[in-house]
LUMGU-890349 format. One line per 4 residues: number of its first residue (from 1); for each residue x, y, z of C-alpha. Coordinates in steps of 0.5 Angstrom, whole numbers. Each point is the difference from the previous one (the first is absolute). Example, Ala and Ser with C-alpha at 12.3 -4.5 7.8 and 13.67 -1.06 7.14 Angstrom:
2
1	25:-9:16 ~ 2:7:-2
***
This chain:
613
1	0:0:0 ~ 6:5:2 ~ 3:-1:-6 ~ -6:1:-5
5	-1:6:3 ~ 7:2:0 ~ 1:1:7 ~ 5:-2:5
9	-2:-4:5 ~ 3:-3:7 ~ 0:-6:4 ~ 2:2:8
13	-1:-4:7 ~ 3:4:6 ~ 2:-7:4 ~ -3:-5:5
17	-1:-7:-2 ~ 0:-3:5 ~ -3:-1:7 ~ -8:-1:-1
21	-2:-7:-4 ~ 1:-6:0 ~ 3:0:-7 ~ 7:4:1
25	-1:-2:8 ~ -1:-8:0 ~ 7:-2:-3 ~ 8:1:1
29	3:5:-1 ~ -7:5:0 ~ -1:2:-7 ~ 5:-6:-3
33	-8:-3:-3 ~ -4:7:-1 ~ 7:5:-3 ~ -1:-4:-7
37	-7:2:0 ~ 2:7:0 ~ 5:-1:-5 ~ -5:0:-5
41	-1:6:0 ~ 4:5:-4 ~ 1:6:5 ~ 5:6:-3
45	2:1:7 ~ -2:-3:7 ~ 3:1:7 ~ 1:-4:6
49	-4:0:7 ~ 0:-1:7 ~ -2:-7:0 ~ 4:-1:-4
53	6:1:5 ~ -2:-3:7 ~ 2:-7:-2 ~ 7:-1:-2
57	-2:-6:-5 ~ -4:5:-4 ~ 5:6:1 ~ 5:-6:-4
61	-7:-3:-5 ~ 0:7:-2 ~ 6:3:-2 ~ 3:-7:-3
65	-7:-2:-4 ~ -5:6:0 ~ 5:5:0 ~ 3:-4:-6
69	-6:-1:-4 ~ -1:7:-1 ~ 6:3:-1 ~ 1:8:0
73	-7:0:1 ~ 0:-2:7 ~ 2:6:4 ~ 2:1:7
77	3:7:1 ~ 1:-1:7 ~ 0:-8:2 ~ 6:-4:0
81	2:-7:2 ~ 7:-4:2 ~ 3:-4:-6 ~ 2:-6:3
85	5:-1:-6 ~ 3:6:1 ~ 0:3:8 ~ -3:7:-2
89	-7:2:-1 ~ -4:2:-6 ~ -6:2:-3 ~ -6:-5:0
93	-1:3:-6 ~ 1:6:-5 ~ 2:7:3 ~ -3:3:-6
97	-3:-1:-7 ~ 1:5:-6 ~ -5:-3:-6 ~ -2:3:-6
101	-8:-2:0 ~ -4:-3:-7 ~ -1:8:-3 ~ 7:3:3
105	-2:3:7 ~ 7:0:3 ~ -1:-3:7 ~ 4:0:7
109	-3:-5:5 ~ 1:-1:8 ~ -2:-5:5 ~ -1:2:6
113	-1:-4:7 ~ -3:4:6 ~ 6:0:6 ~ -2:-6:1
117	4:-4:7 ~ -4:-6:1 ~ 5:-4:-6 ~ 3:-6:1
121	7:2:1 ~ 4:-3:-5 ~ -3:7:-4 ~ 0:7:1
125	-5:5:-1 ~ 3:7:-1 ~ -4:6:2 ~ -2:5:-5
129	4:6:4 ~ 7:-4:-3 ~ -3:-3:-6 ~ 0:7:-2
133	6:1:1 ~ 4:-5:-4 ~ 4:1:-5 ~ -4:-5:-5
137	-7:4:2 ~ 2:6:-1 ~ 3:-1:-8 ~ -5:-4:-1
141	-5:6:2 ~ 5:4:-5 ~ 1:-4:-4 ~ 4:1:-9
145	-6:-3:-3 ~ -7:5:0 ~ -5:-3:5 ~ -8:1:-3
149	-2:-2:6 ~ 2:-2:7 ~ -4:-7:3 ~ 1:-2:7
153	-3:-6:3 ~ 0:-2:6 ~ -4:-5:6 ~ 0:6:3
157	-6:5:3 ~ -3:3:-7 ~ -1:7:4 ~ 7:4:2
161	-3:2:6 ~ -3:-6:2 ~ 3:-3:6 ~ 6:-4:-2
165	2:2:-7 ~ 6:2:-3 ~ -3:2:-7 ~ 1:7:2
169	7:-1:2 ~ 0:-3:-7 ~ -4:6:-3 ~ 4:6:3
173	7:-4:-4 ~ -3:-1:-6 ~ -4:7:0 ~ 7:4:1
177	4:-2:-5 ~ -6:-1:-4 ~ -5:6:0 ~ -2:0:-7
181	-2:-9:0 ~ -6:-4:1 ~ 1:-5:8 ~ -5:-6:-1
185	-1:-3:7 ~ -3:-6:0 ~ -1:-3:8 ~ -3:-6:5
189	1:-2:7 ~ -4:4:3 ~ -6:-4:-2 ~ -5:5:-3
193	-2:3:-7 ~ 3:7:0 ~ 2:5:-5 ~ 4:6:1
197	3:7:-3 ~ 7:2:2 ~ 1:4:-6 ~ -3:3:-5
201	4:-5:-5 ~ -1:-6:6 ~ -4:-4:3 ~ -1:-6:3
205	-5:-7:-1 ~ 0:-6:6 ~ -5:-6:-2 ~ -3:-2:7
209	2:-7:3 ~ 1:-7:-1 ~ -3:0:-8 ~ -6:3:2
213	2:5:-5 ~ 3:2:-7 ~ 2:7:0 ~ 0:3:-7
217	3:6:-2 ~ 0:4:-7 ~ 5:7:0 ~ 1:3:-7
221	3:7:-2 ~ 8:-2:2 ~ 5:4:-3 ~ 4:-5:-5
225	4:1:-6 ~ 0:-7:-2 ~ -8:-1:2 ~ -2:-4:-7
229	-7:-3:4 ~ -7:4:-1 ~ -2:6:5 ~ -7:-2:0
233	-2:-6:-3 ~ -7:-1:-2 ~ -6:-4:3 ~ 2:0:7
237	1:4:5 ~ 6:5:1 ~ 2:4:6 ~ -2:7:1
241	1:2:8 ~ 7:4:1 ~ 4:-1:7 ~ -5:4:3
245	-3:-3:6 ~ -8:1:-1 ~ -5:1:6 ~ -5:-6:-2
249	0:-1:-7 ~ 1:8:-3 ~ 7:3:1 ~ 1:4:6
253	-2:8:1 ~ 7:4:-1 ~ 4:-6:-3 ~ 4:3:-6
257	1:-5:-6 ~ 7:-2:-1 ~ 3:4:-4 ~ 8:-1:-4
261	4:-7:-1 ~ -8:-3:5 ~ -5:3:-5 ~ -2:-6:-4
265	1:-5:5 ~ -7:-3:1 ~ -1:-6:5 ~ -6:-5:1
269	-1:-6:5 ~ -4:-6:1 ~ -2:-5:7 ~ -1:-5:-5
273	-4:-7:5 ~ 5:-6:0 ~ -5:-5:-5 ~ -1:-2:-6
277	-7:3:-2 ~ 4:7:2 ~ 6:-2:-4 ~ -5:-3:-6
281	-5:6:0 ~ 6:5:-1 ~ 3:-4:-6 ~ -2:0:-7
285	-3:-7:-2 ~ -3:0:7 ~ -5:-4:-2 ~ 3:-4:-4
289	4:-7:1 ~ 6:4:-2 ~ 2:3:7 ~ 2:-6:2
293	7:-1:-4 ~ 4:-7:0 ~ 6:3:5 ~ -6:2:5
297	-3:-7:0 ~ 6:-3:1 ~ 2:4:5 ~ -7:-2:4
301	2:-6:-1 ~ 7:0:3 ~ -4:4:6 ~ -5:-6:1
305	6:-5:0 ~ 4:3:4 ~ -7:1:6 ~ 0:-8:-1
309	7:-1:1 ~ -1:4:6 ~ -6:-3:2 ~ -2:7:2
313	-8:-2:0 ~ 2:-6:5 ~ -7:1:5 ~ 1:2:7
317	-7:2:1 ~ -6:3:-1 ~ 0:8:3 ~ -8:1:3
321	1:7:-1 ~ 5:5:-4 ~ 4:4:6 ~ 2:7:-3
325	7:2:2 ~ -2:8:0 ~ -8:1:-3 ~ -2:-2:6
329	1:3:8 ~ 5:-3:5 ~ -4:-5:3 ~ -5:-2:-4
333	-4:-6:-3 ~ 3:2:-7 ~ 8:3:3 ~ 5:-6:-2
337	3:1:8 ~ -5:-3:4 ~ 2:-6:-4 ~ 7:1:0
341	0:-1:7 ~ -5:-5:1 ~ 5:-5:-5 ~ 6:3:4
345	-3:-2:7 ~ -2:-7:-3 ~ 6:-2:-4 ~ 6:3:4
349	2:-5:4 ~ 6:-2:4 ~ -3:-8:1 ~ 6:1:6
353	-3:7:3 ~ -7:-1:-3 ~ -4:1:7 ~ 5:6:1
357	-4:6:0 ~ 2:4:-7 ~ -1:7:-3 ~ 1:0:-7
361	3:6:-3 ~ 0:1:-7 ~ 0:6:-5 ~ -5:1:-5
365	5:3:-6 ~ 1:-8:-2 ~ -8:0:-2 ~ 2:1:-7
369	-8:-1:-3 ~ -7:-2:2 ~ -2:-7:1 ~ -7:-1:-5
373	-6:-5:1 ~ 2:-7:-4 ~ 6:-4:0 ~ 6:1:4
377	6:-2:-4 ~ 7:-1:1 ~ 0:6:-5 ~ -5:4:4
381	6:-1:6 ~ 5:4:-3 ~ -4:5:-3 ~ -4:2:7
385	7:-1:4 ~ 5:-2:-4 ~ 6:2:6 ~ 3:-6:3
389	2:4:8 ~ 2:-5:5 ~ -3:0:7 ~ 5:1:6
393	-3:3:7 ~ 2:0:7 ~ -2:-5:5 ~ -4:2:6
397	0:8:0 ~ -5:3:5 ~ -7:1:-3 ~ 0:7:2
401	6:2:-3 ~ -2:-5:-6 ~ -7:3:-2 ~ 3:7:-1
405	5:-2:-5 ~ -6:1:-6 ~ -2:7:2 ~ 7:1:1
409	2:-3:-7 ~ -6:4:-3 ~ 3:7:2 ~ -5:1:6
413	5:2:5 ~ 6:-3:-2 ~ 6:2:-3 ~ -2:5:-6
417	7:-4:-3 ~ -3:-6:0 ~ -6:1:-4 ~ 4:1:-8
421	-1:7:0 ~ -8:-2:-3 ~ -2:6:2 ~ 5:4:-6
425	-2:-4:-5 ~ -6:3:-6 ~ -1:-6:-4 ~ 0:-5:5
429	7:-3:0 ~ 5:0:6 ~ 8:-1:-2 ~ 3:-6:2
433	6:4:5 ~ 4:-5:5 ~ -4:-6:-3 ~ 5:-3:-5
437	1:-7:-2 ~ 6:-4:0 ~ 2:-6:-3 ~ 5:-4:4
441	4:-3:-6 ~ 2:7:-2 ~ 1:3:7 ~ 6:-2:3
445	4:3:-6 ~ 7:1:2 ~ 2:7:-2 ~ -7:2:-3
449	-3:5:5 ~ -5:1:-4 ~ -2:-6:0 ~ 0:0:7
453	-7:-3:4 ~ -5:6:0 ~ -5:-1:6 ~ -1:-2:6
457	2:-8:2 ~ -6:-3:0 ~ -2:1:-6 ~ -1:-5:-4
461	7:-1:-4 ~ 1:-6:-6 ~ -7:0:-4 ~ -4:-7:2
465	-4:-4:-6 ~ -5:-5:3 ~ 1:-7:-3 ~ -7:-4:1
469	-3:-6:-3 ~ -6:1:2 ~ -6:2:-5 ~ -6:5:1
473	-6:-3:-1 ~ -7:-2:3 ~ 3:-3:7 ~ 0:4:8
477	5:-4:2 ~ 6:2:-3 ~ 4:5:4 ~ 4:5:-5
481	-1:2:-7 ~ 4:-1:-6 ~ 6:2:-3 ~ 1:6:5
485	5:4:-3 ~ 6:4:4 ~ 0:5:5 ~ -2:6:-2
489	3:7:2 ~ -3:6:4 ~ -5:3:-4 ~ -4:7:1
493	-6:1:3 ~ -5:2:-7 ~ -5:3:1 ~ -1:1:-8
497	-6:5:-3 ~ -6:-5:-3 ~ -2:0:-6 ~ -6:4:1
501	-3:5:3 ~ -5:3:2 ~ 1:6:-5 ~ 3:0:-7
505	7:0:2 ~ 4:6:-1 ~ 7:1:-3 ~ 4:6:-2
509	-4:1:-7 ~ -7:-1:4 ~ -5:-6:1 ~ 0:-2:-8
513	6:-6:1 ~ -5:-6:2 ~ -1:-4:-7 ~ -6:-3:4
517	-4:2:5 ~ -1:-5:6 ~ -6:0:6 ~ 4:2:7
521	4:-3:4 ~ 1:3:7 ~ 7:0:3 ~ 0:-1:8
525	6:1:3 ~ 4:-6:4 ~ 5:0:6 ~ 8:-3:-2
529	-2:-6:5 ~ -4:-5:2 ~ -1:-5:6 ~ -2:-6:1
533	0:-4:8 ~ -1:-7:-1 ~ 1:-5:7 ~ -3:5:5
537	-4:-2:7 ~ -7:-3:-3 ~ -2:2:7 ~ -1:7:-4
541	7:3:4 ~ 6:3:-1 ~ 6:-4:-1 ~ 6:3:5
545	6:-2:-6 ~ 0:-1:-6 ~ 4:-2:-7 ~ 0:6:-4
549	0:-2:-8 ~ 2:5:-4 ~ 3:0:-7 ~ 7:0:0
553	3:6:-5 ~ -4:3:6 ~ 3:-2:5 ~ 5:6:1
557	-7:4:1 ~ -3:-4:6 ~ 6:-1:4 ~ 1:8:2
561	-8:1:1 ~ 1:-6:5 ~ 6:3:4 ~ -5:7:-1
565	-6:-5:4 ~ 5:-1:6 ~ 4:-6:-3 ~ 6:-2:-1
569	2:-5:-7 ~ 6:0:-6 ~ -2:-3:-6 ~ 4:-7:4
573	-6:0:2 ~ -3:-1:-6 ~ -1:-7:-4 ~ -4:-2:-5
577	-7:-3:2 ~ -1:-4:-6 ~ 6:-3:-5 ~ -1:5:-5
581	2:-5:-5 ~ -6:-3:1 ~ -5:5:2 ~ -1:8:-2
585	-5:5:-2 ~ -1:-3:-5 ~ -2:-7:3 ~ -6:2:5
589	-6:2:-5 ~ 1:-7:-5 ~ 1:-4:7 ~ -7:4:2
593	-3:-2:-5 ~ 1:-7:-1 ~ -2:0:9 ~ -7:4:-1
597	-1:2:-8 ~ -2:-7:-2 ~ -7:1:-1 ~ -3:-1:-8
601	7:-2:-3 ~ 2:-2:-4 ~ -6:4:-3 ~ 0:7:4
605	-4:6:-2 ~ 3:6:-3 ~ -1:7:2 ~ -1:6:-2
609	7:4:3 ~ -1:7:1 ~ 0:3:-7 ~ -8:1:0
613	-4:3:6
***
């Protein structure tokens, strides 16, 4: 289609595919299966995300294969890796790509990650305050050959005064050495569809979540004495909003029309719902067999092989209800915390301390999606709570000082330090600071200090990877799932945008962006912990003592709210409650399921979710 309107057309994706499906997240090392899914598509340029740095197996898959495949077109401006073969670090992949497009524009491209810390550390995230500085940066901004437009993706917060983004360090480089050229950013992360105006000759375009949403974005009007496309192609349609932010859908009062090198730059964006009757109904032919190319069938053909390779609708059981992770109040019948507790309390059992009374902490940031009505499979376990935390505690704590430790970790006088700055954040992501994973096979390099451990003892160091041979099924007898894969790092507490709102969603060119409308869906805050108690009197009474279970990238947070309640406890104190090769976060809700969801299967009763109301 682009190239019979003579257009040039580009394919991005700004990074995480991993983490949140059974298909990158049920095998060994994550993404060996899913990343030559990926592979068939012909991207321009793409970039790394965070997800992809926890584990230093899919740090290493992705820059010996993923990175490899696609060459100069992988960029990562910021992220680099230890090469074994040669002791030095090195980008994962390219620092820059300089291309020409199909009709002559001239590009200069980035990749840039957020100042991300919670990386494994046989890699190095450089921050946008140095990345600015360097050499190699600073010629490629200045560089012999004519630039038409600047392209700087990145997993990385679309807005540049969203909390956490580093576009506008990026912005503030390139725009100084370079006044008169156009800066297209195009972002992620930050979980929400956004589109923001720096400059009269930028803006900024982030896509939403989880493949929910296919961001389109058109600009004509670059200033290119080697352009050979058309400027308006007929029969579709083109762009006119100049860079000028808009107050619902006409310009602002009072704001100029750009004038000089920005003049003809006009701009259009597009949410485009994540389906194939969105897909179809934008296509030429949509209602034809023709939108179904061979390539496409064969890939959905590789995707369903792959699912049953992976045994992915392996049947735990059958959900009654749907349990809303976020459209529903905390507490209530459809919120998805009650039930996590209720799974916590039934499946977190140390069979040699099981009539000790316990508290079971846990964060609600590992909830990743909504669990629906219908069959709870072993995919549906990685897309719900794909993290696989272990469970550590402290034994007989007194419950007068173990009951206040929620409260304290939900910030309701406990240390302000301890809450991960949740209060700063403006699109719902806290930073990962002090929170880093180690890998013990790179840890203890001898003469590397950057390689040294980079958090606290207790943090779980050599990732682990489960190895069972029992199979999901029909059975209330089994104790485990299957084929749980390695330990997860830390991960930040999300507390993501929905996809709807109650009004039509707002960016910088007004309310005109969502390609379809969607009923309401409201959005209720949670608390960035819950707790489950399990074991207690049944006379109704308190227990004097506790075992205190918490998560263990945690536990450094709990230790000091406990000697600020009057104890007295070091992370020698500290041990796991359960193997955590055997049993993590991502272990308690198909155990729960297989115990008390057996009701109808194989045969379970679909939902609706929570896309209607």
């Amino acid at each position: 289609m682009a190239g019979n309107l003579a257009v040039d057309l580009l394919v991005i994706d700004t990074g995480d595919l991993h983490d949140g499906n059974g298909d990158s997240d049920a095998e060994y090392p994550d993404g060996s299966l899913s990343n030559p899914i990926f592979e068939n598509v012909a991207y321009d340029v793409l970039t790394i995300g965070n997800h992809e740095l926890y584990l230093a197996s899919v740090a290493e898959l992705t820059f010996t294969q993923f990175s490899q495949f696609y060459g100069e077109k992988y960029l990562t401006s910021n992220v680099q890796i230890f090469n074994n073969a040669t002791g030095q670090f090195q980008y994962i992949g390219q620092q820059y790509r300089y291309f020409t497009t199909a009709h002559g524009l001239r590009i200069m491209s980035f990749g840039i990650l957020y100042d991300f810390t919670g990386n494994t550390n046989i890699t190095q995230v450089i921050k946008a305050k140095n990345l600015v500085q360097e050499s190699w940066f600073l010629s490629a901004i200045s560089y012999s050959q004519p630039i038409d437009l600047f392209l700087v993706l990145g997993h990385n917060p679309a807005r540049p005064t969203a909390s956490g983004s580093t576009f506008g360090t990026i912005f503030n480089a390139i725009r100084a050495k370079n006044p008169h050229t156009p800066i297209q950013f195009f972002g992620g992360h930050s979980h929400i569809r956004d589109f923001a105006v720096l400059d009269e000759g930028s803006t900024s375009l982030e896509s939403g979540r989880y493949c929910e949403t296919l961001g389109w974005f058109s600009m004509s009007g670059i200033n290119s004495s080697t352009y050979t496309g058309v400027a308006e192609p007929r029969g579709v349609p083109n762009p006119t909003q100049p860079a000028i932010k808009v107050s619902g859908t006409t310009a602002s009062a009072g704001v100029p029309t750009p004038t000089g090198a920005f003049s003809k730059l006009v701009y259009s964006r597009r949410y485009i719902d994540w389906n194939r009757l969105s897909f179809a109904y934008h296509a030429v032919g949509s209602q034809s067999s023709t939108f179904d190319l061979h390539s496409g069938l064969r890939v959905s053909s590789d995707i369903t092989a792959l699912r049953t390779q992976l045994n992915l609708t392996a049947l735990y059981g059958c959900a009654p209800q749907s349990y809303c992770q976020t459209c529903a109040a905390f507490g209530s019948a459809e919120n998805i915390f009650p039930l996590v507790e209720s799974a916590l309390a039934l499946t977190v059992v140390n069979a040699s301390r099981a009539n000790v009374p316990r508290l079971i902490i846990v964060n609600t940031g590992g909830i990743r999606f909504d669990l629906i009505e219908g069959p709870f499979t072993y995919d549906d376990s990685f897309i719900v709570s794909p993290f696989t935390d272990g469970f550590q505690y402290i034994p007989n704590v007194p419950y007068s000082q173990a009951s206040q430790v929620l409260a304290a970790l939900n910030g309701n006088g406990g240390d302000s330090k301890r809450r991960r700055e949740l209060q700063t954040r403006d699109f719902s992501f806290s930073s990962l600071s002090g929170q880093d994973c180690i890998d013990d096979v790179y840890g203890a390099m001898d003469g590397k200090p950057s390689l040294a451990r980079r958090s606290a003892p207790l943090t779980r160091g050599k990732h682990r990877r489960q190895t069972t041979t029992l199979t999901p099924g029909y059975t209330t007898t089994g104790t485990f799932p299957p084929s749980l894969p390695h330990s997860s790092p830390p991960h930040p507490h999300l507390k993501y945008h929905p996809l709807t709102s109650p009004a039509p969603r707002t960016d910088d060119f007004g309310t005109t962006g969502d390609d379809t409308i969607h009923s309401a869906i409201p959005y209720y805050p949670q608390p960035d912990y819950v707790q489950a108690n399990a074991s207690f009197p049944t006379s109704g009474g308190l227990p004097a003592a506790v075992d205190l279970v918490f998560l263990d990238f945690f536990a450094t947070d709990v230790l000091p709210i406990l000697d600020g309640l009057g104890g007295s406890y070091t992370l020698a104190d500290v041990t796991y409650y359960l193997d955590p090769a055997v049993f993590t976060t991502q272990t308690y809700l198909p155990l729960y399921a297989q115990a008390e969801w057996q009701q109808n299967v194989p045969n379970c009763p679909v939902g609706n979710g929570f896309s209607t109301r």
